[in-house]
Every structure is written in structure tokens, then in C-alpha cells.
C-alpha positions as CSV (number, residue, x, y, z in Angstrom):
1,X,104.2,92.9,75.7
2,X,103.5,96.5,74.5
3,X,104.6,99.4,77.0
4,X,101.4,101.0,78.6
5,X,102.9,104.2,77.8
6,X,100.8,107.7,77.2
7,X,99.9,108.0,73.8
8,X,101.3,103.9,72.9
9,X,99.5,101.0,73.2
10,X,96.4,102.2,74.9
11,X,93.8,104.1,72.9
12,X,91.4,106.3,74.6
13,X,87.8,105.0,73.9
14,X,84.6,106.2,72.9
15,X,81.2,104.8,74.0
16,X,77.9,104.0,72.2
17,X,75.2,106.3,71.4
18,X,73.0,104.6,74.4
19,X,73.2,108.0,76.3
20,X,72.0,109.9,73.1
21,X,69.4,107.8,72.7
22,X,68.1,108.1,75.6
23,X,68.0,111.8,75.3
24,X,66.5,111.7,71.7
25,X,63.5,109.1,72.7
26,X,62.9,111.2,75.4
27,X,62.9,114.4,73.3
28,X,60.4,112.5,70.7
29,X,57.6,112.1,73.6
30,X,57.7,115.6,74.6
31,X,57.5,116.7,70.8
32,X,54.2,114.4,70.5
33,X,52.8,115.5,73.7
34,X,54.0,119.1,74.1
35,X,55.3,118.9,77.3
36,X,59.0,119.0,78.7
37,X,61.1,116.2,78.1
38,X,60.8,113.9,80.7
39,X,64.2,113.3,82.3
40,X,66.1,110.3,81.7
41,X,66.2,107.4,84.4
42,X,69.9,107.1,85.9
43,X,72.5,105.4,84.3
44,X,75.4,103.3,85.1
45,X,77.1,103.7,81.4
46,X,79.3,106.6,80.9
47,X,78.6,109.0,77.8
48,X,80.6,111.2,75.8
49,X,83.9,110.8,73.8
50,X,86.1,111.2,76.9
51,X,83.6,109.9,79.1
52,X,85.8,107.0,79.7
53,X,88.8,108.5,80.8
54,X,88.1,108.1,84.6
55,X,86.6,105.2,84.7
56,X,86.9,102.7,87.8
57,X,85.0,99.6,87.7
58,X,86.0,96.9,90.7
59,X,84.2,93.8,91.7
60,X,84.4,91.5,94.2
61,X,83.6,88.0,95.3
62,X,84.5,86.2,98.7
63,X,83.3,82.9,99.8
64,X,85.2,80.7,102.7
65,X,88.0,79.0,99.8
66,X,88.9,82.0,98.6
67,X,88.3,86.3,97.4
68,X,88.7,87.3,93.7
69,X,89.1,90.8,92.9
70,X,89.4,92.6,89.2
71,X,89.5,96.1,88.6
72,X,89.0,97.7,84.8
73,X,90.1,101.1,83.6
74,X,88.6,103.4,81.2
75,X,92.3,103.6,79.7
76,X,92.1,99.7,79.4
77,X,94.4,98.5,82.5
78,X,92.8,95.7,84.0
79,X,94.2,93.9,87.0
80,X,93.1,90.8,88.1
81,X,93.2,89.2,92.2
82,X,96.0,92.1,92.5
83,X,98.6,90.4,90.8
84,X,98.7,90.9,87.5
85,X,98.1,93.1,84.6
86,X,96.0,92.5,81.5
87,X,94.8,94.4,78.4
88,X,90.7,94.9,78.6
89,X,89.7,95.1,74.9
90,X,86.8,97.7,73.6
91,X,84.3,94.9,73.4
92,X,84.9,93.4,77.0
93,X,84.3,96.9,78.7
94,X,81.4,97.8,76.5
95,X,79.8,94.3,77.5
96,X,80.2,94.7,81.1
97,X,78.6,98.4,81.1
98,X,76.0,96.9,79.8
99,X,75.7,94.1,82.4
100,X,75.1,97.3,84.6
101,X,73.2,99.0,82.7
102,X,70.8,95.8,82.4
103,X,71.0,94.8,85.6
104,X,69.4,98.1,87.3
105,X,72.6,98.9,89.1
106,X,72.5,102.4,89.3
107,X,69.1,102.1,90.8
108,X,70.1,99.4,93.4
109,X,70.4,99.9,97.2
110,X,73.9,100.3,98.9
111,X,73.9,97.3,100.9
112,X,71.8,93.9,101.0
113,X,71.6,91.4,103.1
114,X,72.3,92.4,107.4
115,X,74.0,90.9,110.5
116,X,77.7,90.2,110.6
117,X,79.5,92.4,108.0
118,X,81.0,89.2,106.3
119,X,80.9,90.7,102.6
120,X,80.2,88.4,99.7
121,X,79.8,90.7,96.7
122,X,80.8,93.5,95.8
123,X,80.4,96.5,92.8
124,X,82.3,99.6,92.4
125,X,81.4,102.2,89.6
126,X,83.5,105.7,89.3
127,X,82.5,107.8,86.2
128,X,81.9,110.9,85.5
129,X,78.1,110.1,85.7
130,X,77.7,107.7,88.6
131,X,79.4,107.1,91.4
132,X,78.4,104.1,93.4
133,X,79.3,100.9,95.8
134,X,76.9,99.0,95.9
135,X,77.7,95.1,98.5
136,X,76.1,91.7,99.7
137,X,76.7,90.6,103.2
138,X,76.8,86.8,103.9
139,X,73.3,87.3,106.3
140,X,70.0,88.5,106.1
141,X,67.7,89.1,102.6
142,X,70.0,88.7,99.6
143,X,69.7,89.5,96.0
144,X,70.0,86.9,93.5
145,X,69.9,90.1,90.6
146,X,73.6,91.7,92.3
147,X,74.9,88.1,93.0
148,X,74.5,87.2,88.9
149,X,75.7,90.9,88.1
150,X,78.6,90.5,90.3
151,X,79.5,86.9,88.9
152,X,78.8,88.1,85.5
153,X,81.6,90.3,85.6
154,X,83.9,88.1,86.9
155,X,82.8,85.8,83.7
156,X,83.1,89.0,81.4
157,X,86.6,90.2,82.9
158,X,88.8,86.9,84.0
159,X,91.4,87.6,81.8
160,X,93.1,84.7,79.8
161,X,95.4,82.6,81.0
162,X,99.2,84.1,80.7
163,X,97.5,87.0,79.0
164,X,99.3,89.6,81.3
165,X,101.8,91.1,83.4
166,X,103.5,90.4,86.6
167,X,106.0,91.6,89.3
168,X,107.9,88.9,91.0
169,X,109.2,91.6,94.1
170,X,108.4,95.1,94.9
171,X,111.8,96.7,93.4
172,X,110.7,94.4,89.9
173,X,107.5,96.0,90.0
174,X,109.4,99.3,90.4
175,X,111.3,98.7,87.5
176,X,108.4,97.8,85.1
177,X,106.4,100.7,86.0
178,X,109.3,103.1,85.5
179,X,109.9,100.9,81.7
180,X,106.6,101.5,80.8
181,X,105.7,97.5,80.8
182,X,103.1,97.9,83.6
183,X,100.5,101.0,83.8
184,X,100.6,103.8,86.5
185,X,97.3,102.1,87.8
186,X,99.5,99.8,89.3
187,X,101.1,101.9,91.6
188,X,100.1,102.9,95.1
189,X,102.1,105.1,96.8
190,X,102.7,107.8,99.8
191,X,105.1,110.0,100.3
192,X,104.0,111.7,103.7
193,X,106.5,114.6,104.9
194,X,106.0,116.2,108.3
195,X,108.8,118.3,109.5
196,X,108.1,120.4,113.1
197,X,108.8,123.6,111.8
198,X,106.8,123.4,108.4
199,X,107.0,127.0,106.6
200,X,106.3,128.1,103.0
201,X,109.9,128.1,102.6
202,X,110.4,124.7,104.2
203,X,107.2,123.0,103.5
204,X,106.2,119.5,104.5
205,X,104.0,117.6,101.3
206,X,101.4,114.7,101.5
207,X,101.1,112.6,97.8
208,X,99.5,110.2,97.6
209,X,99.5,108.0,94.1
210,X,96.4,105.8,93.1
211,X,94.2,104.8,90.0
212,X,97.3,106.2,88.0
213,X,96.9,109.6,89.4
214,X,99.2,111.8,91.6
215,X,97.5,114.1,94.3
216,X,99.8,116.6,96.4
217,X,99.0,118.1,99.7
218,X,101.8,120.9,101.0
219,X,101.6,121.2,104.7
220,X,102.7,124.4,106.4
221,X,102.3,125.9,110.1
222,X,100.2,122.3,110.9
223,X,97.8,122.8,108.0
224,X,97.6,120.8,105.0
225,X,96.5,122.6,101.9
226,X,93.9,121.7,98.8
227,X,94.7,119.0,96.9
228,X,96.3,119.7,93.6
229,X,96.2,116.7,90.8
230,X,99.8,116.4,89.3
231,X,97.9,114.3,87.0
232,X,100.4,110.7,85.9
233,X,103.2,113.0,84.4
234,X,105.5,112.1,87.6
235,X,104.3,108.5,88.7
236,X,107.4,106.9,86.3
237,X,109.9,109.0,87.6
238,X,109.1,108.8,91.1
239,X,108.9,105.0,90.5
240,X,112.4,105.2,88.6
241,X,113.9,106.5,91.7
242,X,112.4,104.0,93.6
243,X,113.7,101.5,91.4
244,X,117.0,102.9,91.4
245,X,117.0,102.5,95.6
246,X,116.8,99.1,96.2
247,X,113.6,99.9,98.4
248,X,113.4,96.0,99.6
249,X,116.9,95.5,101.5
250,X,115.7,99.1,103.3
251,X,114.5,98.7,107.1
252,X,110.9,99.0,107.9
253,X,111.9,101.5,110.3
254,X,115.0,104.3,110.1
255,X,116.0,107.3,111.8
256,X,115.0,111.0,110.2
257,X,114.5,114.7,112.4
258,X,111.0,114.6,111.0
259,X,108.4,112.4,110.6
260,X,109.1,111.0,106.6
261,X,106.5,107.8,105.1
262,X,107.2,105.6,102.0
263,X,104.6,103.9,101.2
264,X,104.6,101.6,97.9
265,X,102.3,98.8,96.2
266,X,102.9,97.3,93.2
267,X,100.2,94.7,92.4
268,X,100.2,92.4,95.4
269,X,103.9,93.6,96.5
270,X,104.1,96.1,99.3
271,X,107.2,97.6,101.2
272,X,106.8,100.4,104.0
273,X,109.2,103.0,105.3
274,X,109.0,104.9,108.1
275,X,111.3,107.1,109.7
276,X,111.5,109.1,112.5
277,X,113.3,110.0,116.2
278,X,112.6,106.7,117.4
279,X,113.6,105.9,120.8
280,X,117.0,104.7,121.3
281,X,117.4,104.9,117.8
282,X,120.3,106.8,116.5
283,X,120.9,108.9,113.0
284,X,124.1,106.5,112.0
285,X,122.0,103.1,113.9
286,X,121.4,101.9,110.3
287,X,124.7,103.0,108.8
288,X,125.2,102.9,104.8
289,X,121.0,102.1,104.5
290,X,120.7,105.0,106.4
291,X,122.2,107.0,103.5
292,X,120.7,105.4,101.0
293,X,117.4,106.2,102.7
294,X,118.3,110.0,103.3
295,X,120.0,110.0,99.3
296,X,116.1,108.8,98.5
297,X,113.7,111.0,99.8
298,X,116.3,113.2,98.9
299,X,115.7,112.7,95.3
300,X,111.9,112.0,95.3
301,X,111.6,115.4,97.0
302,X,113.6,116.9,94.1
303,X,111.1,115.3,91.7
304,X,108.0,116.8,93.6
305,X,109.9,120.2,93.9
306,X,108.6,122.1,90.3
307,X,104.5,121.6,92.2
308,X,104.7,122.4,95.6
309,X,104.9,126.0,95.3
310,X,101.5,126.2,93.5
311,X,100.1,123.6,96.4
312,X,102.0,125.6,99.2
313,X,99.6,128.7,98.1
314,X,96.3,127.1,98.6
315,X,97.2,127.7,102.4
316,X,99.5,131.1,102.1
317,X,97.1,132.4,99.4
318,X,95.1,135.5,101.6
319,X,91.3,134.2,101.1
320,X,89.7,136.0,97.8
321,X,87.7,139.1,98.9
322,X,84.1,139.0,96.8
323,X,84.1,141.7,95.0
324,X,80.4,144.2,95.8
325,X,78.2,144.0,93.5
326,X,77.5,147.2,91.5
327,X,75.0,150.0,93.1
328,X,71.6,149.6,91.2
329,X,70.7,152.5,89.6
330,X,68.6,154.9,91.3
331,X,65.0,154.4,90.4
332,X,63.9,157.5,88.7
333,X,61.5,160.3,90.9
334,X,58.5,160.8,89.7
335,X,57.4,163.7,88.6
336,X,53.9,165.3,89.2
């Protein structure tokens, strides 16, 4: 299997001319009319030679034997019922875009169906032209146009069978993000940071990794800041230290002056860390894992280090003063 790596393996794609077209036909009435041209309907299919760079498309299905869940990249991760990792090909994505596109969804309510919020189907579109959920619930008046939308992605994106990727433990899924054999999109994780005396020279962080992204938070005098998009440059090395820690044989819980979360996913593997002055608890109560968990954060602080001064001034920063807008000229007196 090919590492997902940036700028190997995975080609950023470009889309169709069905956004151009639209814009052309409509540019053609006004020319024979005269008039403006008319604006185009919405649209669930992203346009533009990088339009598919942040692209998110999730579906779901429940029924009583069991949910299915895929989710598709514009970078061409797919991962299917959380567990494993496939390759979504050009021709597959362009296919289900235009199962959206055909099937109205960008016009289509948030929610059918009422009653008991037991959900049956469900569509998730982020692009940079449409974002939009759009779910079935078990009762009340249901649409047979989402339901066949909804299973015809599922037809469209099941990938083949062995044709992917999987982590048999958290710490293997560590391992194969930081190698490059599964994508950043794989990854969830938190790394909250809350010490009682936060300062700009001491500052607590929040980051918080998803959809192959890394956002950071700084957190200073009980305020968090804006937050700043590290973008996926770090996601491997904070997943090699991870890796490198032995996460699963940590306790859930362990002892730390201030508040300090791990929280990781990889696929449908999850381990949690929290520690803080719990009661009765004391710093050496978990001996060598204790170390190992202070030697940690330790070093997934060091790797978030470089950013937080740029995040710690979007509270410190004094607010920008507008500057006043130029005296008019005096209006000339009339002379008589």
C-alpha cells in the first residue's frame, strides 16, 4: 500500500466544467434577452481547480441489525464503518457528486420524517460551496428521493473487499499514521491544557485534530483565544510521539497540578487520558506510568511550542483601533 503522504500517492483533483456551464447557459439567456443573468440554482458539486481540497462527504444508514457509515475526502481518503482506510478513485467521487447534484440535495429540507429522533439516513456535505446535513428519522413523512440518494452512496462508495487499511490497536494506528500508511483524516485527537495560573508566558493550549487538520486555541487569564489552523504539518509528529509512548498500557486516569486531556482516535480505536489532583490520588500513585505520562505531554508540548506564541496573541494582542476616516474636503463658499 502506497503512503498517504503530502505530495505522494494522493493527487489533488480537479472537477468538471458543470459549474461553468451553468454560469455560461445562464450568461447566454441574458445575452438573448438583455437582461441580467439570472443567478444559478444552488449547488451541491464543488467548482474550481482546488475546489476539492476541503471536501467532506459522510453518509449514514441505521436500521435495527446494524449502522454503516463512510466518509470521502476531497484528497481521496475514504473510510468506511470507521475501520478502515481505502483509496476513493477520481471517477467514484465525481459519480457521487453527481448523485447529489441529481438528486436535489442542496435544495432539500434539514430533517424528514418527526417523532422519536431514531435516525435512519443521513447526508453530510462540507465544500467550499455548500454546507449542509441533511437526515431521516424512523417516524413521521419520509422521503423515498433522500432514502435512494443515501443508499446510492453507500452503492457508489463500499469500497472493495481487502482494498484498504487497518489498525489492529490504538498504538498500531499510531504507528501507521506517523509511517505515512494511513492519512491524517484518520486521526482525532485533543490535547486540552489547563493550568490555574495560565499567563502569556505560561499559557495553557486547546488542539484539537480532525478531518486531517490541526486547530490550536492558547488559553491565558481564563480566556481561550481565536483559533489558528496549524494546517496537517504536525498531525505525524504528534502521532509519532504518541506512538513512541505506549499510550494503551497508560491509565485512564493519572495525577498532574493542572488539568492535562489526551484524547486519541484512530479509526474505530480510542484511548483517553486524563489527569489531574484527583482525590486521594497522589503524584508518584502510578509510579514509572506516571513518568512516562509526564515525559509525554512533555514532548507533545514541545512539538506545539513553535505556534502558540502567534495563538497566545489573539488574546494579548490590544484590540486594533479603526483608523478615522479622512476630513472631507470643505465644500467650496459660494461666491456672489
Amino acid at each position: 500500500m502506497a503512503a498517504w503522504r503530502a505530495g505522494g500517492g494522493i493527487r489533488r483533483r480537479g472537477v468538471g466544467v458543470f459549474g461553468a456551464a451553468l454560469l455560461a447557459a445562464a450568461a447566454a439567456a441574458a445575452a438573448q434577452t438583455g437582461g441580467p443573468a439570472a443567478a444559478p440554482r444552488q449547488t451541491a458539486r464543488p467548482t474550481g481547480a482546488k475546489a476539492l481540497q476541503g471536501l467532506r462527504l459522510q453518509a449514514e444508514r441505521q436500521t435495527p441489525d446494524q449502522a454503516k457509515n463512510v466518509v470521502v475526502y476531497g484528497s481521496g481518503v475514504g473510510i468506511w464503518d470507521r475501520r478502515l482506510q481505502y483509496r476513493v478513485e477520481d471517477a467514484t467521487l465525481q459519480r457521487a457528486l453527481d448523485a447529489l447534484e441529481a438528486a436535489g440535495f442542496a435544495d432539500m429540507p434539514e430533517m424528514f420524517g418527526g417523532g422519536r429522533k431514531w435516525v435512519t439516513r443521513r447526508v453530510s456535505l462540507r465544500s467550499i460551496r455548500l454546507n449542509k446535513d441533511v437526515l431521516q428519522l424512523l417516524q413521521g413523512e419520509q422521503s423515498q428521493a433522500f432514502k435512494a440518494l443515501a443508499d446510492r452512496l453507500f452503492t457508489l462508495l463500499e469500497p472493495t473487499a481487502g482494498n484498504g487499511v487497518t489498525a489492529s490497536g490504538i498504538g498500531d494506528g499510531l504507528k501507521k499514521v506517523a509511517a505515512g500508511e494511513l492519512a491524517p483524516e484518520t486521526l482525532q485527537l485533543t490535547l486540552h491544557f489547563k493550568p490555574r495560573s495560565a499567563s502569556a508566558a505560561r499559557p495553557g493550549f486547546l488542539l484539537q485534530v480532525a478531518d486531517g487538520v490541526a486547530m490550536l486555541q492558547a488559553y491565558v487569564g481564563e480566556t481561550y483565544g481565536d483559533q489558528r489552523s496549524l494546517g496537517g504539518e504536525p498531525i505525524r509528529k504528534l502521532a509519532a510521539v504518541l506512538a513512541g509512548a505506549d499510550v494503551e498500557a497508560l491509565p485512564d486516569n493519572l495525577y498532574a497540578a493542572d488539568y492535562t486531556e489526551v484524547a486519541i482516535a484512530v479509526l474505530n480505536h480510542r484511548k483517553s487520558l486524563l489527569a489531574r489532583q484527583f482525590a486521594g490520588m497522589k503524584p508518584d500513585a502510578h509510579a514509572d506510568r506516571q513518568r512516562r505520562f509526564d515525559r509525554l505531554f512533555g514532548e507533545l508540548k514541545a512539538v506545539l511550542e513553535p505556534s502558540l506564541p502567534a495563538a497566545v496573541a489573539t488574546i494579548t494582542a490590544p484590540p486594533a483601533v479603526p483608523s478615522a476616516a479622512p476630513s472631507p474636503d470643505p465644500a467650496p463658499r459660494p461666491h456672489y
